[in-house]
C-alpha positions in Angstrom: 73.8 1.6 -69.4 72.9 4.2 -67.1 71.2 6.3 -70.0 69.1 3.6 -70.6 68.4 2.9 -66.7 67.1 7.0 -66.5 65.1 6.7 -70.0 63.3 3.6 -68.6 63.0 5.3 -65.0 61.8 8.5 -67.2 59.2 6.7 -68.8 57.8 4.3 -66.2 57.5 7.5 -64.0 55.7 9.4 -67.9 53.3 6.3 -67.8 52.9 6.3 -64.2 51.5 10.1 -64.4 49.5 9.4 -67.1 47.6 6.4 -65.4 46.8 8.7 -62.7 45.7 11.6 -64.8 43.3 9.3 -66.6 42.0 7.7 -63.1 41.5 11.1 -61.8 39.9 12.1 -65.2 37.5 9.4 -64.5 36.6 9.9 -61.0 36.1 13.5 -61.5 33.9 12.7 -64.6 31.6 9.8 -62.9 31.9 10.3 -58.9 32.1 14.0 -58.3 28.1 13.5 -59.2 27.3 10.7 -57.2 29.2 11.8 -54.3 27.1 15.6 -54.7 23.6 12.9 -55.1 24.6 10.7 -51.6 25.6 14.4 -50.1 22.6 15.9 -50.8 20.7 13.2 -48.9 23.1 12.1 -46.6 23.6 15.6 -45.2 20.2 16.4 -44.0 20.0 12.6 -42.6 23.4 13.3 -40.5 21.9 16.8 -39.3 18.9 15.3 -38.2 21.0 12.8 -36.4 23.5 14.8 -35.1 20.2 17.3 -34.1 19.2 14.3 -31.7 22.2 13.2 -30.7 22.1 16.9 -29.5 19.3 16.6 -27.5 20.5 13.7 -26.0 23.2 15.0 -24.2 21.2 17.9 -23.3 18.7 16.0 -21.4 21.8 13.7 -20.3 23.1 16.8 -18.9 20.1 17.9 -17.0 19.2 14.4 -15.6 23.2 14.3 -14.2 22.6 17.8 -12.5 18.9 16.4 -11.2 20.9 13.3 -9.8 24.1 15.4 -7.9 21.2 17.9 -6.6 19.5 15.0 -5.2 22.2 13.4 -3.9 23.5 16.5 -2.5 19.9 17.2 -1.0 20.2 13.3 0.2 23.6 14.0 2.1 22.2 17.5 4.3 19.3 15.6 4.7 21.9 12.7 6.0 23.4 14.9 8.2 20.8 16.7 9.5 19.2 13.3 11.0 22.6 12.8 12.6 23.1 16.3 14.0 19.0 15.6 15.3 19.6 12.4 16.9 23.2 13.8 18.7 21.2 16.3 19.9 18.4 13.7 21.3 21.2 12.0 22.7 22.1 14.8 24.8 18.9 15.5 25.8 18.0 12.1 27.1 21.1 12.0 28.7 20.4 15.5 30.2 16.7 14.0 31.4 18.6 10.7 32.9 20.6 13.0 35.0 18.0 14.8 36.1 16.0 12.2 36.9 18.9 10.4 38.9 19.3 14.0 40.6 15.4 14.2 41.7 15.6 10.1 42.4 18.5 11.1 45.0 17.0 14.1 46.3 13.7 12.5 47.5 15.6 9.4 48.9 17.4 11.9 50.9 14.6 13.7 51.5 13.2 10.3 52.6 16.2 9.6 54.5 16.1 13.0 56.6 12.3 11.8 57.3 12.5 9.1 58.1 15.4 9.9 61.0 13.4 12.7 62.0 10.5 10.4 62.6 12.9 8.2 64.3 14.3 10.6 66.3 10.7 12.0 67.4 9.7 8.0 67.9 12.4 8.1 70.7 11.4 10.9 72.0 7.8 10.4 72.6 8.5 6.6 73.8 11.0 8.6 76.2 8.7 10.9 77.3 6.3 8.1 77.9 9.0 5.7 79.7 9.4 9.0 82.3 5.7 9.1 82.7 4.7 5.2 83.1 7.5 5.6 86.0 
């Protein structure tokens, strides 16, 4: 029984090979020419593609380096505007201490005046007091 079980095995596996000898003789008769015929114009049509697609990412890549220069031209610019108004800053703070300096200067200026005058009022309505007497 298990002569007969390896003889069957044997020749299921004999027909098996044979089956695909005979498909492989086929597609090697009929296909091997159609698939050289869809090659032959399928190539050049996926090179010309693959030729674009090309390009593609070559002006992809340019337009990506045009952005990030721009954006990086963007951000000093960014920056430089901050850096310029800290620095107005400073100098209107600068002129707003000045000017408070000169404000306080010539009100003490008019303070030391203005007692001067006072003082030289009393005087002179001294010196007249001593001669009306």
């Amino acid at each position: 029984m298990e002569k007969e079980f390896e003889e069957k095995r044997g020749d299921r596996e004999v027909e098996n090979l044979f089956s695909i000898l005979e498909k492989f003789t086929d597609i090697k008769d009929t296909q091997v020419d159609h698939i050289k015929k869809s090659a032959g114009t399928g190539i050049p049509v996926l090179n010309e593609k693959l030729t674009q697609l090309q390009l593609l990412c070559i002006n992809s890549d340019k337009e990506y380096l045009e952005f990030h220069e721009i954006l990086f031209m963007f951000q000093i610019c960014k920056q430089k505007r901050a850096e310029n108004q800290e620095k107005r800053r400073q100098e209107w703070d600068q002129f707003i201490d000045d000017m408070n300096f000169k404000c306080k200067r010539i009100e003490n200026t008019f303070e030391e005046k203005e007692e001067e005058l006072r003082d030289l009022y009393a005087d002179l309505n001294h010196k007249l007091n001593i001669a009306n007497n």
